[in-house]
C-alpha positions in Angstrom: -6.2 5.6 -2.5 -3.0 4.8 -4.3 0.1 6.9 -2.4 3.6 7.1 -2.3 5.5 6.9 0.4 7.5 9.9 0.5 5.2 12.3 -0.9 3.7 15.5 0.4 0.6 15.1 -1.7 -0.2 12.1 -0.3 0.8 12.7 3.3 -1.8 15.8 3.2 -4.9 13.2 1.5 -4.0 10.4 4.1 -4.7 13.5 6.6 -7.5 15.0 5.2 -9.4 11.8 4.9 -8.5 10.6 8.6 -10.0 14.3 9.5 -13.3 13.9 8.0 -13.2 10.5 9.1 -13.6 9.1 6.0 -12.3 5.2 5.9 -10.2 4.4 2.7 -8.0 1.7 1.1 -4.5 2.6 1.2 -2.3 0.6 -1.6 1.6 2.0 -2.4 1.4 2.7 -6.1 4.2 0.5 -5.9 1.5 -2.6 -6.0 -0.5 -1.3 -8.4 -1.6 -4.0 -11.4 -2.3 -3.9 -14.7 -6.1 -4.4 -15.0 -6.6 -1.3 -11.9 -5.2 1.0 -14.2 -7.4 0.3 -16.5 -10.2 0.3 -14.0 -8.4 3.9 -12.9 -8.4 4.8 -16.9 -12.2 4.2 -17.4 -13.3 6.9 -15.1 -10.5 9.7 -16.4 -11.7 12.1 -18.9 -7.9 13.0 -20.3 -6.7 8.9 -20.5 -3.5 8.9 -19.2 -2.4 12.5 -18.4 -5.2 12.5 -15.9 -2.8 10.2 -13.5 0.3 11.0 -14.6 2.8 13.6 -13.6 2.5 17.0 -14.9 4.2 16.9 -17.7 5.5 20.8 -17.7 7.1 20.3 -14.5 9.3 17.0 -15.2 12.6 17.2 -15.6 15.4 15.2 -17.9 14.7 11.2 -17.3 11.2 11.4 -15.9 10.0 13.7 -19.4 12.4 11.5 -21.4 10.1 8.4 -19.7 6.7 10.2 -20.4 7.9 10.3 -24.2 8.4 6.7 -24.9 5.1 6.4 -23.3 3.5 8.4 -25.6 4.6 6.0 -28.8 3.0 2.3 -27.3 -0.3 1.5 -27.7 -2.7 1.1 -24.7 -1.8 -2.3 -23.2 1.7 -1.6 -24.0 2.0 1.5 -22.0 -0.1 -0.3 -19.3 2.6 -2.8 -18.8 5.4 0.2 -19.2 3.9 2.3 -16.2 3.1 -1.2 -14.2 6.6 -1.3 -14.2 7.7 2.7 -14.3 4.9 3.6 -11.1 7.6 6.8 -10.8 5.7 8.7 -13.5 2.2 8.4 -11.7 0.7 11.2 -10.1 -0.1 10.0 -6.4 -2.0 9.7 -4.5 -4.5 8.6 -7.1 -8.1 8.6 -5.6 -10.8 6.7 -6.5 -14.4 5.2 -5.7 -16.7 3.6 -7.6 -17.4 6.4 -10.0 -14.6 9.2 -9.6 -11.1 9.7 -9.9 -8.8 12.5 -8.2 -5.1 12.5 -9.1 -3.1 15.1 -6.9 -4.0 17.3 -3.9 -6.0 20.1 -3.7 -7.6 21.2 -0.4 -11.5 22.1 -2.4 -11.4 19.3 -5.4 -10.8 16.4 -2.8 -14.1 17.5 -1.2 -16.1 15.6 -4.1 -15.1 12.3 -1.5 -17.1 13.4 0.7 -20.5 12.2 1.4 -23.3 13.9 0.0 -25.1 14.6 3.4 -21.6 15.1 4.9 -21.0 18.2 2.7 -24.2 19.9 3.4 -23.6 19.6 6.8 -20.1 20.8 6.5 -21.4 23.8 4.4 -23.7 24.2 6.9 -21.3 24.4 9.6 -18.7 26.7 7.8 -21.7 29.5 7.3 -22.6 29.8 11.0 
């Protein structure tokens, strides 16, 4: 999981995660190189707006920032947001196959094991 310090969204997945016990990778967006967005990019179905910030809610610099963006080509804009990690969506949460940018309480559940979930379900019908 790729996180940010000071935000709520990632505060609540670090939580979530240590609730269903569920061991994970924590690394500060801050770190994040070149070739694992990429590897983040591959499993996205929307490219980059899938792990960046929503772009109706941005204010002044951060929508000016999204803009520029939006005129470089691919490895261009992967060095730009290597370097501008402010504009990502966090936490970013990924496996081997999946990608989950944000928080939300029922879309996060996807992380957890199969078997897991039945027995959750399970549990939550009783």
């Amino acid at each position: 999981m790729y996180w940010r310090k000071n935000c709520v969204s990632s505060k609540q997945a670090l939580l979530w995660f240590e609730t269903y016990r569920i061991a994970i990778e924590c690394i500060e967006i801050t770190k994040i190189t070149h070739n694992e967005l990429v590897k983040l990019l591959l499993l996205t179905d929307g490219g980059f707006d899938d792990i960046l910030k929503n772009r109706r809610t941005m204010k002044g610099r951060t929508k000016a920032t999204i803009k520029t963006l939006d005129a470089m080509s691919f490895e261009e804009a992967i060095d730009y947001l290597v370097d501008h990690v402010e504009i990502l969506q966090t936490p970013i949460i990924v496996d081997k196959n999946q990608l989950f940018a944000g928080f939300n309480g029922s879309e996060i559940r996807q992380f957890i094991p199969s078997i897991n979930r039945k027995l959750d379900m399970r549990r939550n019908n009783d």
